[in-house]
C-alpha positions in Angstrom: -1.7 29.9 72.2 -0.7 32.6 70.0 1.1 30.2 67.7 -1.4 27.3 68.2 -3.5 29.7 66.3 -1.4 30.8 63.4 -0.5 27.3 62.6 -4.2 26.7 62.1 -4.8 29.5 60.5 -1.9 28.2 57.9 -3.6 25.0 57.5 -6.6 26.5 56.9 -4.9 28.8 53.8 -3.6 25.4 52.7 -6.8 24.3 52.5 -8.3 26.8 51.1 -5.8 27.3 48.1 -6.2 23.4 47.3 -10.0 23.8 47.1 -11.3 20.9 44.9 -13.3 23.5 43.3 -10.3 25.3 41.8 -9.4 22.0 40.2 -8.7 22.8 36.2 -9.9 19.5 35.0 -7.7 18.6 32.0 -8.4 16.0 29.6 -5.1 15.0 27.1 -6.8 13.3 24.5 -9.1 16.5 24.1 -6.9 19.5 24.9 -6.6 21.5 21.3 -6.0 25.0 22.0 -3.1 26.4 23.7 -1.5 29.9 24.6 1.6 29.8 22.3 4.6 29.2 25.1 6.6 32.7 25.3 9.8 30.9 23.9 8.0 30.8 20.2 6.0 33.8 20.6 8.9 36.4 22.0 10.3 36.9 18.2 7.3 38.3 16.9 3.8 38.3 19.2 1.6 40.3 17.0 1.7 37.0 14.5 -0.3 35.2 17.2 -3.0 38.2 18.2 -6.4 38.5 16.6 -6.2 42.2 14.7 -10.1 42.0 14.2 -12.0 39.5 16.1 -11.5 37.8 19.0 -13.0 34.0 19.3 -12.8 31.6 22.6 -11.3 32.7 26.1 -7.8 33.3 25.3 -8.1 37.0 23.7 -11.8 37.6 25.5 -13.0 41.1 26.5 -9.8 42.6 25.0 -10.6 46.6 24.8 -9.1 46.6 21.2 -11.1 44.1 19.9 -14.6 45.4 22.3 -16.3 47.0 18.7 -16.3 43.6 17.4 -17.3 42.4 20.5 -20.5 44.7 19.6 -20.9 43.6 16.2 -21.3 40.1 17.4 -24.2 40.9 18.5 -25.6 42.1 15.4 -24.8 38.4 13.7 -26.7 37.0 16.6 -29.9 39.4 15.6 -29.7 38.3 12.3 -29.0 34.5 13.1 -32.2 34.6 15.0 -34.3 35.9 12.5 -33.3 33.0 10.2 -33.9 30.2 13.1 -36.2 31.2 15.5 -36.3 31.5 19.4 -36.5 27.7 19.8 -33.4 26.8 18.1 -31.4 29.6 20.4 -32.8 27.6 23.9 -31.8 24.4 21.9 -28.1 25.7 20.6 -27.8 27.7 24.4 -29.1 24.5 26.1 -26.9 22.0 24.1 -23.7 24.4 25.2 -24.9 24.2 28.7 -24.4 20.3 28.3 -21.3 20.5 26.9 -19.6 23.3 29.0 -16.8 20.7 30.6 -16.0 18.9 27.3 -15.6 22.5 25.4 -13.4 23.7 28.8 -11.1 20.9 28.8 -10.3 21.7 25.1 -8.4 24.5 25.9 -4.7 24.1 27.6 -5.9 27.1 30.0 -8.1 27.5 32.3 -10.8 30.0 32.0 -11.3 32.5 34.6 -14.7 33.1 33.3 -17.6 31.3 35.3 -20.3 29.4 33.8 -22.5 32.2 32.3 -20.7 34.2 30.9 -18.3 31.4 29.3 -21.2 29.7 27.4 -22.6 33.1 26.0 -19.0 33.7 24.9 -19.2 30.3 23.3 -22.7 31.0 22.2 -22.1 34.4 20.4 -18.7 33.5 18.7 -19.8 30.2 17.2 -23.1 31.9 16.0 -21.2 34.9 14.9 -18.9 32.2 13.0 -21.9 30.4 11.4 -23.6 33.6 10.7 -20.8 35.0 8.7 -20.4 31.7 6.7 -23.7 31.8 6.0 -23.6 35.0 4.6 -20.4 34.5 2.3 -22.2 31.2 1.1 -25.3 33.4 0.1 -23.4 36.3 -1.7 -24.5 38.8 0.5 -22.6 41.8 -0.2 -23.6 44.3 2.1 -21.6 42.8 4.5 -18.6 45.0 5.9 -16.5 41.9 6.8 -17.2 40.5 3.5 -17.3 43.4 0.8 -14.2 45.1 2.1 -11.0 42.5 1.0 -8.7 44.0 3.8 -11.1 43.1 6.4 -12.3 39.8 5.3 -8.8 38.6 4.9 -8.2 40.3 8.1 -11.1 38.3 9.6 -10.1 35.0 7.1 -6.4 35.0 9.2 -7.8 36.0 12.8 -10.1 32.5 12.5 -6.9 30.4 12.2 -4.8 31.7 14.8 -3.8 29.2 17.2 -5.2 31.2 20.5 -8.2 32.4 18.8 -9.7 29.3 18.3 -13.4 27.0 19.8 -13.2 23.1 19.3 -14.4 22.3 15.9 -16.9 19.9 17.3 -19.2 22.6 19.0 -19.2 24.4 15.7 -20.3 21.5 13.7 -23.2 20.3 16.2 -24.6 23.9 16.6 -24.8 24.5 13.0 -26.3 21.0 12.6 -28.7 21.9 15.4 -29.8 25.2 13.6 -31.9 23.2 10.7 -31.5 25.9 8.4 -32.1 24.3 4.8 -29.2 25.0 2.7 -27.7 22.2 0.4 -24.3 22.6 2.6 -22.6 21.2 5.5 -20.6 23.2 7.6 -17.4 22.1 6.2 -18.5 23.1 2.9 -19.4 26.3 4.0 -15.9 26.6 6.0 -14.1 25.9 2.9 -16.3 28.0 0.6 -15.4 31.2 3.4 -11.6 30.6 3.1 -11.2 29.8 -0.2 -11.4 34.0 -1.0 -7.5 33.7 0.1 -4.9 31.4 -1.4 -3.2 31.7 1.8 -5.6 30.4 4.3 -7.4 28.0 2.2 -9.0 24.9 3.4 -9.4 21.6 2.1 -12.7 19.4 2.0 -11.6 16.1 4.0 -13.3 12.7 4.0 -15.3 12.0 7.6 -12.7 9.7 8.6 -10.5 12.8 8.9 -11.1 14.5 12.5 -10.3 18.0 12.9 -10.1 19.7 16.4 -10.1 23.4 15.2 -9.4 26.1 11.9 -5.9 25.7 12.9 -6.0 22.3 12.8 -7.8 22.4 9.8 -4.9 24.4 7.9 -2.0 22.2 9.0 -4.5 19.0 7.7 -4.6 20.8 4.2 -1.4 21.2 3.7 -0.4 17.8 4.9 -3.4 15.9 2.9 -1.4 14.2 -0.2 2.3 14.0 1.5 3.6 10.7 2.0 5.7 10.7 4.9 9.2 8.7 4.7 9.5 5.0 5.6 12.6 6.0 6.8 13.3 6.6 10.9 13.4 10.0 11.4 17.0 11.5 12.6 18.3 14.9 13.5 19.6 17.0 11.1 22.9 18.5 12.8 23.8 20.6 9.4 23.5 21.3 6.1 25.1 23.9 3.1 23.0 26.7 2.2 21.1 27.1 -1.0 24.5 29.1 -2.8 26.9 26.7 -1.3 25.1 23.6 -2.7 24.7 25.1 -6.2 28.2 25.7 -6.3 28.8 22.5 -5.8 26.8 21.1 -9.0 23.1 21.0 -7.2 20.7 21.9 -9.2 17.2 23.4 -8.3 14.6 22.7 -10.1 11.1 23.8 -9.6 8.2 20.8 -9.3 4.4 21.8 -9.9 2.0 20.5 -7.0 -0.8 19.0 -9.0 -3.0 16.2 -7.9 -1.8 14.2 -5.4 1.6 16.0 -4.9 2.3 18.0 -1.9 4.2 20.6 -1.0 6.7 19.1 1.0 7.5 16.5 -1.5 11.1 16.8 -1.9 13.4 15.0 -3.2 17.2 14.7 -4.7 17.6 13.0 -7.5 20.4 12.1 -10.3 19.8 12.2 -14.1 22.5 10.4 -15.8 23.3 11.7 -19.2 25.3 9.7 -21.9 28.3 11.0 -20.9 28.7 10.8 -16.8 30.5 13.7 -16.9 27.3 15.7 -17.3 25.2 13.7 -14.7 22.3 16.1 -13.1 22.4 16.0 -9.9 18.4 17.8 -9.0 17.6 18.8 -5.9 13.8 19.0 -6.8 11.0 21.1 -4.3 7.5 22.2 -4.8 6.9 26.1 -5.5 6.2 27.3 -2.0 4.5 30.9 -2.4 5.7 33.8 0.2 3.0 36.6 0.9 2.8 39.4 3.9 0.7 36.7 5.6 3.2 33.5 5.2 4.9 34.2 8.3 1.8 34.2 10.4 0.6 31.1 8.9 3.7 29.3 9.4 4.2 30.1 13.0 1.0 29.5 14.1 1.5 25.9 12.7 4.5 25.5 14.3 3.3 26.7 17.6 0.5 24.1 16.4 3.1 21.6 16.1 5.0 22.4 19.1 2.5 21.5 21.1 -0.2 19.4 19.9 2.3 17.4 17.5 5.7 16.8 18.8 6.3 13.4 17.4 4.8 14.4 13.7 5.9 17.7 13.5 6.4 17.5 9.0 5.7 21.6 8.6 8.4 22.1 11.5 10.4 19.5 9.6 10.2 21.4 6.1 10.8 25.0 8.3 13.7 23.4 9.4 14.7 22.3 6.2 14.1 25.6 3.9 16.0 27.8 7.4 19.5 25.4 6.3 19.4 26.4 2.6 18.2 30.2 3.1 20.8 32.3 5.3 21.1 35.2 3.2 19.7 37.7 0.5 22.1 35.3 -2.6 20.0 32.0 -1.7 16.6 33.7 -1.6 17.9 34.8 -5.2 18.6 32.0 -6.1 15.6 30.0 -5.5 13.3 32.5 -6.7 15.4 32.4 -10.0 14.3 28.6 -10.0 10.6 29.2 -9.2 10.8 27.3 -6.0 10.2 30.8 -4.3 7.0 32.3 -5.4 8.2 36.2 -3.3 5.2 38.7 -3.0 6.6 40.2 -0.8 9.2 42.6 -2.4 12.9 41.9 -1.8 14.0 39.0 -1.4 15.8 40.4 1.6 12.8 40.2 4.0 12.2 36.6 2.7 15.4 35.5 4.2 14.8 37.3 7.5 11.7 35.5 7.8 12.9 32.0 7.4 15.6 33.0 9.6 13.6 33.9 12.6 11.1 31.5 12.6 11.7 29.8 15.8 11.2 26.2 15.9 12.4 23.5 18.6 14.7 21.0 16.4 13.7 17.8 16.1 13.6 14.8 14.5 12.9 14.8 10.8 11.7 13.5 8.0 14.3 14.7 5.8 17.6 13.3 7.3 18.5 11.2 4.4 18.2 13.8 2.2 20.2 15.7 3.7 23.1 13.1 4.2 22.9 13.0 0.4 23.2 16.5 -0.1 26.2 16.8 2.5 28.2 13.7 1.3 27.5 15.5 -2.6 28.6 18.7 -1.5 31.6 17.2 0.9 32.4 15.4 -2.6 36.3 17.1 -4.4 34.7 15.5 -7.5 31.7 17.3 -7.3 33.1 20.2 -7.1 36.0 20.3 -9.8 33.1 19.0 -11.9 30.8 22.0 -10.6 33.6 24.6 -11.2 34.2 23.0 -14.7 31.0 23.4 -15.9 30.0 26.6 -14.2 33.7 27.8 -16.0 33.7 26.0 -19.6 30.7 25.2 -20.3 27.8 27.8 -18.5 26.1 27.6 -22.3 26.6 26.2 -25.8 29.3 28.8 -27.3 31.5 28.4 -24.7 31.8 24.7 -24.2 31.9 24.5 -27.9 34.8 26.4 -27.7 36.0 24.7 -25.1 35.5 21.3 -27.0 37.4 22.7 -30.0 40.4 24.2 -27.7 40.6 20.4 -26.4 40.7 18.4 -29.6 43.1 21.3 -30.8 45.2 20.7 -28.2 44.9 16.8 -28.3 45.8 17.2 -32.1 48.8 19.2 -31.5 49.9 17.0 -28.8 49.5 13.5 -31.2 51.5 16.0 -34.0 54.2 16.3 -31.8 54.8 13.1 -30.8 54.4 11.8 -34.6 57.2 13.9 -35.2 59.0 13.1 -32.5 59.0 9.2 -32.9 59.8 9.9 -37.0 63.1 11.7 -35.7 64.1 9.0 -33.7 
């Protein structure tokens, strides 16, 4: 009886644990937002972590963020005051509606039930609208906004990949508002961001969806770059910046203007009059390094990772610029050739950056490239030719000399025969 009654009691545990109820309901085509796996984050978690403000479920009710958690409610006071009661039951109601859709955005479930999760989604995307309102307006008596350290605090936290609601619920609550300004809320997005080179957004045509600020970020740097009609392949190696050059690369420095992108690069070959002095160019956009480039970067790439596997272009360039910077001499190097735009002071930390970004290889866009670059540099010609001109002719007084020395010897070689074949 005794064990009747314990394997009942089992089943009824197993029942209990499987509880339809406790069903995360998961939608693929709509999950957005993830908790960066720990094999990306382990290198460096603070680059993933709100410093200021927390937004969505991921960081919620974390004790070092709980003042902003306070000032939130402020923005709501102030929100209300420019709407009205109404709008409020319309914005809480339309959340309400919505709850599953905005859940089954996130990767995660939430442990928080329904209540308090719509009034978290309720005071972050008011506090959101609130303070893009008040940018948009110039209002300068706003902490967040007068002080630069903490708006471009506040300008980073809003793209991190965790700290993140579905763009969609931001777009229909501020629409749902009917406050009369002459903007839309991607204006108004762009308009907040655009304090900061850095975290910049892009206006987009309507055809272009975007799922969140992070989203948003990796769109605006991917918005004029013309992917490769070429299949993608794995890039197994590749010289470093120093090697290359040695070999007679050179790096030259293209301005994005227009409809140019940043990861527009290419190798090319200039051919001179004499082939001797061909150019061989490897040619990339300036990319501009800052205290806040490494954050950017890996919350794309965690971006990437996981939403993006298949098209993963700023994992691709990572990838890329990680081959030809290993050490301190190629940083130098292509900072010397304005391809590296370094703010942040030596160019030592610049190459410990690129080296520990942490990015899952994959396929990429810029196989053949590479392939050129290795057969050039695997190349004895290229390289005698390299050490000639890097030796003899590094700048106009020497190869003249050099010239001179040649024809001199060429004359005394043609003398000596002459007088040779006039003994015989």
């Amino acid at each position: 009886m005794t064990a009747a009654l314990k394997h009942e009691d089992l089943i009824q545990k197993l029942e209990n644990d499987t509880d339809e109820s406790l069903e995360f309901k998961s939608d693929p085509d709509q999950c957005c937002i993830y908790r960066v796996p720990r094999r990306i984050r382990r290198v460096n978690d603070e680059v993933f972590t709100p410093q200021l403000v927390s937004i969505g479920p991921l960081h919620y009710d974390k004790p070092d963020l709980a003042d902003m958690e306070k000032k939130k409610k402020q923005y709501v006071k102030s929100f209300l005051k420019r709407t009205g009661r109404e709008k409020i039951d319309e914005i809480l109601s339309h959340i309400k509606d919505n709850e599953e859709k905005i859940r089954t955005c996130y990767a995660e479930a939430s442990t928080l039930l329904n209540p308090e999760f719509v009034m978290m989604i309720l005071y972050d995307s008011i506090f959101i609208i609130e303070i893009f309102l008040r940018e948009h307006l110039k209002d300068r008596r706003d902490i967040l906004l007068a002080t630069v350290p903490l708006h471009h605090t506040l300008c980073t936290d809003l793209q991190l990949f965790e700290n993140q609601l579905p763009y969609f619920i931001l777009e229909e609550i501020y629409r749902l508002t009917g406050i009369h300004i002459s903007a839309t809320f991607m204006q108004l997005s762009c308009n907040f961001f655009s304090a900061f080179i850095s975290v910049e957004l892009s206006a987009l045509p309507p055809q272009w969806a975007v799922r969140h600020f992070t989203d948003w970020r990796r769109i605006t740097l991917l918005k004029h770059y013309q992917a490769s009609a070429s299949a993608k392949e794995w890039i197994d190696s590749l010289p470093c910046a120093v090697k290359l050059h040695q070999s007679g690369v050179k790096f030259k420095y293209i301005r994005t203007e227009g409809e140019q992108s940043l990861f527009d690069i290419k190798f090319e070959k200039r051919k001179q009059l004499i082939p001797f002095f061909e150019v061989h160019e490897l040619q990339i956009p300036q990319l501009l390094v800052n205290d806040g480039t490494e954050r950017l970067l890996r919350n794309i790439i965690a971006l990437e990772q996981c939403l993006y596997p298949n098209d993963s272009q700023v994992c691709n360039y990572v990838e890329l610029m990680d081959y030809l910077i290993n050490t301190e001499e190629d940083v130098d190097l292509l900072v010397g050739n304005q391809i590296i735009s370094n703010h942040m002071g030596d160019n030592a930390s610049v190459a410990k950056m690129f080296n520990k970004l942490n990015i899952l290889h994959s396929q990429s866009s810029y196989h053949n490239l590479c392939e050129q670059l290795k057969e050039h540099y695997n190349s004895p010609w290229n390289n005698i030719k390299a050490t000639l001109k890097r030796v003899y002719f590094n700048n106009l007084w020497r190869g003249t000399t050099t010239v001179a020395a040649i024809v001199l010897l060429l004359l005394t070689i043609i003398q000596t025969v002459c007088s040779i074949l006039q003994v015989v």
